[in-house]
N, CA, C and O atoms as a printed pandas DataFrame, in Angstrom:
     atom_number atom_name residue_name chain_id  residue_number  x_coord  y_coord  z_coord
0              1         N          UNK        A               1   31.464   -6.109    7.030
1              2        CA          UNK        A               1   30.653   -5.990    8.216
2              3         C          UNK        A               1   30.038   -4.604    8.239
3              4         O          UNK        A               1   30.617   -3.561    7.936
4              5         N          UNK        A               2   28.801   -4.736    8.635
5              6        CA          UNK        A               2   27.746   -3.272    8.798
6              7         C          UNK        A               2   28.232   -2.181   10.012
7              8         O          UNK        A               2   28.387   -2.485   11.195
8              9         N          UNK        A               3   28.395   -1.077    9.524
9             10        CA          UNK        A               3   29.238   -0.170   10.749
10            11         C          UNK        A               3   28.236    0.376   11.641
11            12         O          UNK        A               3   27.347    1.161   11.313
12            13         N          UNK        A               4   28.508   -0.232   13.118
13            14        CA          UNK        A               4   27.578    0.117   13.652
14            15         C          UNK        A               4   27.135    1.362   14.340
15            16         O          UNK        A               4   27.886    2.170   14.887
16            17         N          UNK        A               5   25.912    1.431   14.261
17            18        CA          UNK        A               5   25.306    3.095   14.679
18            19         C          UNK        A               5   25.895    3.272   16.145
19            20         O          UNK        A               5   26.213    2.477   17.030
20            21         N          UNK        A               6   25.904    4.925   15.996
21            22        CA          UNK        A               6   25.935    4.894   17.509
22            23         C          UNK        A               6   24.849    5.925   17.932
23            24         O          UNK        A               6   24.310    6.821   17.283
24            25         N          UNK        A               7   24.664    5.437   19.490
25            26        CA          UNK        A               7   23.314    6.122   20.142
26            27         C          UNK        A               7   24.104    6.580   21.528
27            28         O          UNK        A               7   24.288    5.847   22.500
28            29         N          UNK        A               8   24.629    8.283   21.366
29            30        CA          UNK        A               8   25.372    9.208   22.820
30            31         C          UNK        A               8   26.044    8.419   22.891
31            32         O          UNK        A               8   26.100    7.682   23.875
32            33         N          UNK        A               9   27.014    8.278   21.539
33            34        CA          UNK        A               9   28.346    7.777   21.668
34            35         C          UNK        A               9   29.089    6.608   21.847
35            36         O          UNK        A               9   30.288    6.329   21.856
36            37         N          UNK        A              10   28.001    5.985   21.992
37            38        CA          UNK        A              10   28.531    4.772   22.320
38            39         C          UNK        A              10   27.470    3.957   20.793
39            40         O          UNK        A              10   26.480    4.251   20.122
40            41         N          UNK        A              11   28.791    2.490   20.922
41            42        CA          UNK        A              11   28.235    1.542   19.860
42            43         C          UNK        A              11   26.636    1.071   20.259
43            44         O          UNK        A              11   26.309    1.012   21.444
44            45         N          UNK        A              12   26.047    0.870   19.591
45            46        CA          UNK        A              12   24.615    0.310   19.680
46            47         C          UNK        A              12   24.915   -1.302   19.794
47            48         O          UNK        A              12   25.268   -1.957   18.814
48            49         N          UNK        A              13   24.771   -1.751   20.838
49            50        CA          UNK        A              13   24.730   -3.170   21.178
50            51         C          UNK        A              13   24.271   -4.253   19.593
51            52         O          UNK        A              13   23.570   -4.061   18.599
52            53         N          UNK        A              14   25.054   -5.296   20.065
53            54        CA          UNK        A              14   24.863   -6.323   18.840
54            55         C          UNK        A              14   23.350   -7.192   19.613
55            56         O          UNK        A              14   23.388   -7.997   20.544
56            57         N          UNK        A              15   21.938   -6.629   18.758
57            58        CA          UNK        A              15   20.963   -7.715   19.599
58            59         C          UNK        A              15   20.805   -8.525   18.815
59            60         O          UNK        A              15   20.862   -8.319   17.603
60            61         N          UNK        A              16   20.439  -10.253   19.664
61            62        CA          UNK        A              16   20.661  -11.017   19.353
62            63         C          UNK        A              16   19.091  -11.863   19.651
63            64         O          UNK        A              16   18.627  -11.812   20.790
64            65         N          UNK        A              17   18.439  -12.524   18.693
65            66        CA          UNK        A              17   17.019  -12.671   19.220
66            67         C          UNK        A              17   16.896  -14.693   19.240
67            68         O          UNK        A              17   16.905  -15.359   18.205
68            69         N          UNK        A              18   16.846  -14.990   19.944
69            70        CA          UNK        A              18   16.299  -16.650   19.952
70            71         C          UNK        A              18   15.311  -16.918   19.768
71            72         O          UNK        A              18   14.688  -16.224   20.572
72            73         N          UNK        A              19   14.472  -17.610   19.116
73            74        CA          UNK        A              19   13.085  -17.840   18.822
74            75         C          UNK        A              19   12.587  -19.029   18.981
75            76         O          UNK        A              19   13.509  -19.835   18.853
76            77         N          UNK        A              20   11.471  -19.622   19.222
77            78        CA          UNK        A              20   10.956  -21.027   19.345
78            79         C          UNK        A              20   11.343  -22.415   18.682
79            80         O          UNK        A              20   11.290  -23.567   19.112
80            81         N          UNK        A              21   11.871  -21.720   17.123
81            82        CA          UNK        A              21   11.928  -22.461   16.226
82            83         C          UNK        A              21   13.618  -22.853   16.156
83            84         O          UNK        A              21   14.259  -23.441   15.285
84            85         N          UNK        A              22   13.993  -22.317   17.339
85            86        CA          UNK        A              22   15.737  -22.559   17.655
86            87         C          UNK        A              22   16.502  -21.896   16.890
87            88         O          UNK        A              22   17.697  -21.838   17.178
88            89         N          UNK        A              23   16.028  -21.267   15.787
89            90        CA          UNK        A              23   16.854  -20.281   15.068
90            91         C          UNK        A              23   17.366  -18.725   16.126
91            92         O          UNK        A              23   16.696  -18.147   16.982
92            93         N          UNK        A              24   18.126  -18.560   15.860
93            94        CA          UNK        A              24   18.850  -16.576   16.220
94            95         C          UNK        A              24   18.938  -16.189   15.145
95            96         O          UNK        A              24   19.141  -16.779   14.084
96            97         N          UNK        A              25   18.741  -14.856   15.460
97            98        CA          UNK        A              25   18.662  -13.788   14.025
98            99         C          UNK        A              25   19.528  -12.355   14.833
99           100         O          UNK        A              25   19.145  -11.667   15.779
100          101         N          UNK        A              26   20.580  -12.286   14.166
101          102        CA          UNK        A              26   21.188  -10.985   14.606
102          103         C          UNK        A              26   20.197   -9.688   13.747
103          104         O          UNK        A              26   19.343   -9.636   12.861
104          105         N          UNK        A              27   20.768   -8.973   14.440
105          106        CA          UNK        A              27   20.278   -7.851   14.349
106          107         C          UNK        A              27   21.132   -6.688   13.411
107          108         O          UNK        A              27   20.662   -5.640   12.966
108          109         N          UNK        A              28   22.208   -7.083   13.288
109          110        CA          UNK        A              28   23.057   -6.621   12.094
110          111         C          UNK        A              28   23.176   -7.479   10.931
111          112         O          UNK        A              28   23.956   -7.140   10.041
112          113         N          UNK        A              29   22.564   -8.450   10.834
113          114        CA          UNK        A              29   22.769   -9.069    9.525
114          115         C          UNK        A              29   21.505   -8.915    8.962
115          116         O          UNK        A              29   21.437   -8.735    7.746
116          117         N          UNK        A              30   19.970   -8.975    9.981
117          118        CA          UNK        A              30   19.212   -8.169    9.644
118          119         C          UNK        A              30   18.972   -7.407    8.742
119          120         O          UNK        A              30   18.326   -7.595    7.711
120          121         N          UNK        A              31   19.592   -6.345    9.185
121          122        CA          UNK        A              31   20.029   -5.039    8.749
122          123         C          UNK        A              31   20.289   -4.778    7.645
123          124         O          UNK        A              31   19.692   -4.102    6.808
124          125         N          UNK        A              32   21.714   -5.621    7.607
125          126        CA          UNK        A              32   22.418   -5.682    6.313
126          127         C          UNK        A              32   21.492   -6.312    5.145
127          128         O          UNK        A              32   21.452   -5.885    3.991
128          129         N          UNK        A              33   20.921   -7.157    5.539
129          130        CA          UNK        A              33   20.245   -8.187    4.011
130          131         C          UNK        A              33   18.730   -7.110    3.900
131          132         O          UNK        A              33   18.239   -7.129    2.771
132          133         N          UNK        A              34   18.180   -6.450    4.656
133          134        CA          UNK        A              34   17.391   -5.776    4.512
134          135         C          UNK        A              34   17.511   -4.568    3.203
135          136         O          UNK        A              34   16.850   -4.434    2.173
136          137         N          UNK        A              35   18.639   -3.807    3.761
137          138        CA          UNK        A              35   19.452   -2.932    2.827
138          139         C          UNK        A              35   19.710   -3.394    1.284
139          140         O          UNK        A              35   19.420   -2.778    0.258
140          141         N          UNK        A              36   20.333   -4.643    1.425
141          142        CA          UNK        A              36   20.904   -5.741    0.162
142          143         C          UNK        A              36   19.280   -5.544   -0.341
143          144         O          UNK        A              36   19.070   -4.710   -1.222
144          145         N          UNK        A              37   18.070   -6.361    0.260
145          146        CA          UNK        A              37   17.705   -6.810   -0.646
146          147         C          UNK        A              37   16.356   -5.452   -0.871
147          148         O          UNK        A              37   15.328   -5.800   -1.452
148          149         N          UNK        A              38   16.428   -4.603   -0.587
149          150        CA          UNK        A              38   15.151   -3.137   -0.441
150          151         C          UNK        A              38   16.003   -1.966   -0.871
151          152         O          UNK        A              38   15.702   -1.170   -1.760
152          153         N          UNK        A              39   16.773   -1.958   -0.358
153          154        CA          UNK        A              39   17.277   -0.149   -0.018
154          155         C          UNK        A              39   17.497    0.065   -1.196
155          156         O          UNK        A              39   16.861    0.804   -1.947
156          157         N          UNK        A              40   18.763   -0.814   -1.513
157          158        CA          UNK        A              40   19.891   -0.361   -2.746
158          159         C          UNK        A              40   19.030   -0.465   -4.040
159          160         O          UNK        A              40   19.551   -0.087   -5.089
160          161         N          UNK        A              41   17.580   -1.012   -4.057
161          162        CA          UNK        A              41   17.241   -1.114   -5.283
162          163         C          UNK        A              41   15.960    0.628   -5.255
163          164         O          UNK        A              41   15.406    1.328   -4.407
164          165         N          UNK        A              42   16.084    0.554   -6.802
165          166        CA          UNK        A              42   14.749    1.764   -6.689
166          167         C          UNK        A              42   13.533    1.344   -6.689
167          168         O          UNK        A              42   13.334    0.329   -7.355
168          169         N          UNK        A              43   12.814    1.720   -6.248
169          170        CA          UNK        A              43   11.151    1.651   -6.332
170          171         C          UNK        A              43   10.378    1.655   -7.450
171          172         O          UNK        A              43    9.993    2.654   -8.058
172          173         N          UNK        A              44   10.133    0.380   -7.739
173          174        CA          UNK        A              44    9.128    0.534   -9.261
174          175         C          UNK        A              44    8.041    1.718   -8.860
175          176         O          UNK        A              44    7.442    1.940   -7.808
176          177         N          UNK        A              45    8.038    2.526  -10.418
177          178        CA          UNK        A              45    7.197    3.579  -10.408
178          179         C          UNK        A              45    6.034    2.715  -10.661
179          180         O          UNK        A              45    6.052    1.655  -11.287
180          181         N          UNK        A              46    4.734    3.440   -9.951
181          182        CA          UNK        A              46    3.399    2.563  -10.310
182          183         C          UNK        A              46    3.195    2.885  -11.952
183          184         O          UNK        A              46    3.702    3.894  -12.441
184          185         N          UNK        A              47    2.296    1.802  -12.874
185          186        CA          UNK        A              47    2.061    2.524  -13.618
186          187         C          UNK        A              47    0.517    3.312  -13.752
187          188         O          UNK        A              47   -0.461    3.052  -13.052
188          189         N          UNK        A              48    0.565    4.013  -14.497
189          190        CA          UNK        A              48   -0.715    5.291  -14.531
190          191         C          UNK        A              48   -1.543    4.401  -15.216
191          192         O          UNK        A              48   -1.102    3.547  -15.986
192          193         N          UNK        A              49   -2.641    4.554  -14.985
193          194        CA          UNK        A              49   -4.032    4.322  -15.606
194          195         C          UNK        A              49   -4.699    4.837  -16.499
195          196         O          UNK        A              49   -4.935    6.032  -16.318
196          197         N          UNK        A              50   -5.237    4.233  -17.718
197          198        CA          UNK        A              50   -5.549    4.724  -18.779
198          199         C          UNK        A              50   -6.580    5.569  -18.355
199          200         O          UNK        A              50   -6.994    5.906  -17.245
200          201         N          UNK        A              51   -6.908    5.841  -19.555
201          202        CA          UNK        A              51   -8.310    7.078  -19.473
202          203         C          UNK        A              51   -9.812    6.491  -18.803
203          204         O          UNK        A              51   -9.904    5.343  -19.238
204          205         N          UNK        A              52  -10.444    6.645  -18.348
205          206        CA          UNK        A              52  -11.557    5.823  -18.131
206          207         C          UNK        A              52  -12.646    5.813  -18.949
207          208         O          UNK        A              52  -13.161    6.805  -19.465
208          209         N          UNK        A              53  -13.039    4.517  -19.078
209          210        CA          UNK        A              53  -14.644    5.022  -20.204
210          211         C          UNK        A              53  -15.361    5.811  -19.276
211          212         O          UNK        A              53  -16.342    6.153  -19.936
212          213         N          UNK        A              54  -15.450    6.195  -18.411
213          214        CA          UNK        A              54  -16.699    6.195  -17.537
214          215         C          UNK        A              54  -16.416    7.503  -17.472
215          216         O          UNK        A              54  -15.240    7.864  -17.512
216          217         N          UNK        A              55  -17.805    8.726  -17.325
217          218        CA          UNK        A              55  -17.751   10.086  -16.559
218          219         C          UNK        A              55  -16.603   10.740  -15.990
219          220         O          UNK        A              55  -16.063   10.111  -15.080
220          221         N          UNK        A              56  -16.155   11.723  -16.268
221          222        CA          UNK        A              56  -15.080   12.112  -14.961
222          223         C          UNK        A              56  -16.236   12.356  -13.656
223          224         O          UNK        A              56  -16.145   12.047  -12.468
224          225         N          UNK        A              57  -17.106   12.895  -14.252
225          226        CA          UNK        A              57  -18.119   13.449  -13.356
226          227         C          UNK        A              57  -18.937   12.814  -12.518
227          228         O          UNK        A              57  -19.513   13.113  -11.471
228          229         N          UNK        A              58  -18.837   11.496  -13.478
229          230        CA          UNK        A              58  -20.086   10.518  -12.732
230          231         C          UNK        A              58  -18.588    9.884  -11.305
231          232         O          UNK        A              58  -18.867    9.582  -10.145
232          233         N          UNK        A              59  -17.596    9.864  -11.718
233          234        CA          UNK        A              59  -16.576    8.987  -10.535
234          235         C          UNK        A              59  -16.033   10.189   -9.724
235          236         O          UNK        A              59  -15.410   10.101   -8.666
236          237         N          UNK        A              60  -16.358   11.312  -10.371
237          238        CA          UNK        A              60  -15.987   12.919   -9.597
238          239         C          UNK        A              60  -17.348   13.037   -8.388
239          240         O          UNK        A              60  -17.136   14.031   -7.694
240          241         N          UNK        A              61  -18.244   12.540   -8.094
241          242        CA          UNK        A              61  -19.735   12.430   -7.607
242          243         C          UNK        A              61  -19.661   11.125   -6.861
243          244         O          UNK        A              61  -20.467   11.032   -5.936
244          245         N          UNK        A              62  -18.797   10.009   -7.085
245          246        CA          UNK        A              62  -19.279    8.832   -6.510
246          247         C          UNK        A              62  -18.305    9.095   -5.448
247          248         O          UNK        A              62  -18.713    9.126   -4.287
248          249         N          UNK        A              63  -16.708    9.344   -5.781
249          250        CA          UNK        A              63  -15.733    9.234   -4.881
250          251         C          UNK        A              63  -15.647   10.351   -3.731
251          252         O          UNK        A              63  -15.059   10.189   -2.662
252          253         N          UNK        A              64  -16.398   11.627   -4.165
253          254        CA          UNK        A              64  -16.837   12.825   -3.653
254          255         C          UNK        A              64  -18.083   12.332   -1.980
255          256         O          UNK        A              64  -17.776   12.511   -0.801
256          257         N          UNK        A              65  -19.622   11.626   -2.599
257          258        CA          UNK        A              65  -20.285   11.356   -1.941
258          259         C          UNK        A              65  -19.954   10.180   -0.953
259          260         O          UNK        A              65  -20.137   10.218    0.263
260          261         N          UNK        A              66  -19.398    9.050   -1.723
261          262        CA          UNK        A              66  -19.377    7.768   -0.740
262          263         C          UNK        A              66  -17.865    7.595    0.012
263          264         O          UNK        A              66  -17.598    6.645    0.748
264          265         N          UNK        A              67  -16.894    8.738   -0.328
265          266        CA          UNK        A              67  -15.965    8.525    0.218
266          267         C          UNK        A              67  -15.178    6.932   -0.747
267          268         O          UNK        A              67  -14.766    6.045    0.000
268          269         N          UNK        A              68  -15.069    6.753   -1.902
269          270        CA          UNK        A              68  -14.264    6.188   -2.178
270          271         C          UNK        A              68  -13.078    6.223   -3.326
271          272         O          UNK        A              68  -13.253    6.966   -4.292
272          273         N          UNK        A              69  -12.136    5.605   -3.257
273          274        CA          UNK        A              69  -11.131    5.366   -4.042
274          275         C          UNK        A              69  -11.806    5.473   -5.632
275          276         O          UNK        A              69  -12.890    4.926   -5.832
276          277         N          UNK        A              70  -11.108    6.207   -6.746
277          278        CA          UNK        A              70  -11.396    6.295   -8.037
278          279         C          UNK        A              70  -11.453    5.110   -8.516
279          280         O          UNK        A              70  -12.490    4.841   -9.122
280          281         N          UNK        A              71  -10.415    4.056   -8.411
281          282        CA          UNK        A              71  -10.748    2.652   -8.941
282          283         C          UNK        A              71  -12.319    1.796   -8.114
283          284         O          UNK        A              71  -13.071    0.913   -8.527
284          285         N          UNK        A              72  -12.288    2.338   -7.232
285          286        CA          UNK        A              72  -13.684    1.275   -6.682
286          287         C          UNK        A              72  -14.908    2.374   -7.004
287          288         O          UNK        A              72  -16.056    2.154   -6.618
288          289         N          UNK        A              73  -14.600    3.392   -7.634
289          290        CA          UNK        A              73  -15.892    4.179   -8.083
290          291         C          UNK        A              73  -15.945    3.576   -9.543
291          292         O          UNK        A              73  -17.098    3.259   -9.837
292          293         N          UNK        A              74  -15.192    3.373  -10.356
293          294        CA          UNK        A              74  -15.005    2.708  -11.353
294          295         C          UNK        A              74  -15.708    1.378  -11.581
295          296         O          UNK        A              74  -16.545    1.240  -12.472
296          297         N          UNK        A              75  -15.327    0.348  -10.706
297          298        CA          UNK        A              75  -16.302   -0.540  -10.277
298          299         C          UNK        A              75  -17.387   -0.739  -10.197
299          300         O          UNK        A              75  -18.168   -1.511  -10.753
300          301         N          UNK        A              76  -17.472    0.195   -9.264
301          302        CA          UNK        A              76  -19.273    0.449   -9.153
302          303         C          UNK        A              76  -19.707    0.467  -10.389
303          304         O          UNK        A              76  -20.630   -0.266  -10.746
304          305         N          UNK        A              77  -19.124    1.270  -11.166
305          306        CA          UNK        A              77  -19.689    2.290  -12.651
306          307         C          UNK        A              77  -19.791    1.071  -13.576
307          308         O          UNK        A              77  -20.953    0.762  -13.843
308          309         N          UNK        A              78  -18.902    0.365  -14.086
309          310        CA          UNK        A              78  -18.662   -1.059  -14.311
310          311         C          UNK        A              78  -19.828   -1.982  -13.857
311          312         O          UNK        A              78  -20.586   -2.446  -14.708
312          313         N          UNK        A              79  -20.025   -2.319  -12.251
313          314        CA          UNK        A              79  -20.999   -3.293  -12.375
314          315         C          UNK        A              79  -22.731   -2.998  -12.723
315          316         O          UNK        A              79  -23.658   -3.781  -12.933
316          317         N          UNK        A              80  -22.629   -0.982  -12.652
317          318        CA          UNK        A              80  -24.066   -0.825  -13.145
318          319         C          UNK        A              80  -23.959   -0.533  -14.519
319          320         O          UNK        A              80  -24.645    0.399  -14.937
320          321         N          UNK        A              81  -23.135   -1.228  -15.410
321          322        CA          UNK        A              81  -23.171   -0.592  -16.694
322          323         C          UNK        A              81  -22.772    0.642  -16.770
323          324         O          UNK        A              81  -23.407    0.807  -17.812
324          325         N          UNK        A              82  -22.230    1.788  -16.581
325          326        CA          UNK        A              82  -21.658    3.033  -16.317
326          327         C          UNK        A              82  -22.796    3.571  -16.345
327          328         O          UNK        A              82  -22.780    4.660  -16.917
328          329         N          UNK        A              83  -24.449    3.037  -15.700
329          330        CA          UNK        A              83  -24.942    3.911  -15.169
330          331         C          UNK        A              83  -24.948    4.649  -13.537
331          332         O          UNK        A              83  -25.009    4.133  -12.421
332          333         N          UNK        A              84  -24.872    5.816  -13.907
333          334        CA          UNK        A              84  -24.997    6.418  -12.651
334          335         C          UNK        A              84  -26.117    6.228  -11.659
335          336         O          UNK        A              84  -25.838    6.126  -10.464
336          337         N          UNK        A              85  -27.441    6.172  -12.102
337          338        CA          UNK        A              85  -28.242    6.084  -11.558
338          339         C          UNK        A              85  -28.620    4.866  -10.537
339          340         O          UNK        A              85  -29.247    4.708   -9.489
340          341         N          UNK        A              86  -27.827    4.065  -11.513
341          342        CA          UNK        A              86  -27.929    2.262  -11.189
342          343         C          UNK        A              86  -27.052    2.304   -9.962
343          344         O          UNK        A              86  -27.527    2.032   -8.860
344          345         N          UNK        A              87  -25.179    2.796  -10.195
345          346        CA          UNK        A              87  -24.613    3.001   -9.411
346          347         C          UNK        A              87  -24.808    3.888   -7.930
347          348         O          UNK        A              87  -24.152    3.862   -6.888
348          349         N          UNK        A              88  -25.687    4.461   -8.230
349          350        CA          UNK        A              88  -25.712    5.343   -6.516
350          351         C          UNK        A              88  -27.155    4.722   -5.911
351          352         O          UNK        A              88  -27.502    5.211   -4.837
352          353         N          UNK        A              89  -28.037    3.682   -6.500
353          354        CA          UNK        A              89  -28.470    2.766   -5.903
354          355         C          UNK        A              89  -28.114    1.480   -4.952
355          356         O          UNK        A              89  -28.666    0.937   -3.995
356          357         N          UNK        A              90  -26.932    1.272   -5.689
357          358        CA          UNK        A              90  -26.347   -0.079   -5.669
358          359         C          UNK        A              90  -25.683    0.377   -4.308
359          360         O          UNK        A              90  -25.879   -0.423   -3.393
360          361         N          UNK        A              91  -24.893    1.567   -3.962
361          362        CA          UNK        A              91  -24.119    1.811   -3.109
362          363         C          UNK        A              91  -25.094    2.740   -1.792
363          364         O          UNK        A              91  -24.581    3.029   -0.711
364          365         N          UNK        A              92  -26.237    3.026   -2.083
365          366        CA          UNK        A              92  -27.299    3.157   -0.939
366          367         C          UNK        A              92  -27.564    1.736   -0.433
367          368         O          UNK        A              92  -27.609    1.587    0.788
368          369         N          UNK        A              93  -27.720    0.823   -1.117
369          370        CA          UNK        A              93  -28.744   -0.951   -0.602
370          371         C          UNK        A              93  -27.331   -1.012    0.414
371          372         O          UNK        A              93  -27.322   -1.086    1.642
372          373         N          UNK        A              94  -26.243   -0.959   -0.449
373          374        CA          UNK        A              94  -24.956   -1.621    0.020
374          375         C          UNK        A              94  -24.683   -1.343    1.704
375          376         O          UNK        A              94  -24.401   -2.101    2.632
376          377         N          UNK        A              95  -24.931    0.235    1.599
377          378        CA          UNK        A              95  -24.409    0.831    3.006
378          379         C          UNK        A              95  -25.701    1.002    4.088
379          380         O          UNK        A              95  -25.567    1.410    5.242
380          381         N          UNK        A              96  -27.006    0.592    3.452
381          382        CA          UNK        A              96  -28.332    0.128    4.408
382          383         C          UNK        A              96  -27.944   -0.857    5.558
383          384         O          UNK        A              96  -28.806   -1.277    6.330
């Protein structure tokens, strides 16, 4: 059994929730399977992203001006052919 917290000393009440679907869900078992199935494990590291074909400069300029994420400057770069020129068109029509 999960040891329960206390809040100014005293045990933290066992809450107990009823729902439409006639099920109850404690609030310490909750808890517990939460822990079981998240806590105790580690966090896959993301993995890193290769090198890009594209400019540092040209996605150093897109993510700089339009305010976006390196992968969706990438994109862009991608759907104009890694032209730049094409790309900071495409994303003027876009935001017209």
């Amino acid at each position: 059994m999960a040891a329960l917290s206390r809040s100014n000393g005293r045990p933290e009440p066992e809450v107990i929730a009823n729902f439409l679907d006639g099920n109850s869900y404690s609030k310490g078992k909750l808890d517990e399977a939460f822990r079981v199935l998240r806590l105790d494990k580690p966090y896959p590291k993301p993995a890193k992203a290769g090198p890009s074909q594209f400019k540092q400069e040209d996605i150093d300029l897109l993510v700089q001006e339009f305010e976006l994420t390196r992968p969706q400057a990438e994109k862009v770069l991608a759907e104009a052919d890694g032209g730049i020129a094409e790309a900071l068109q495409r994303l003027i029509a876009a935001s017209s």
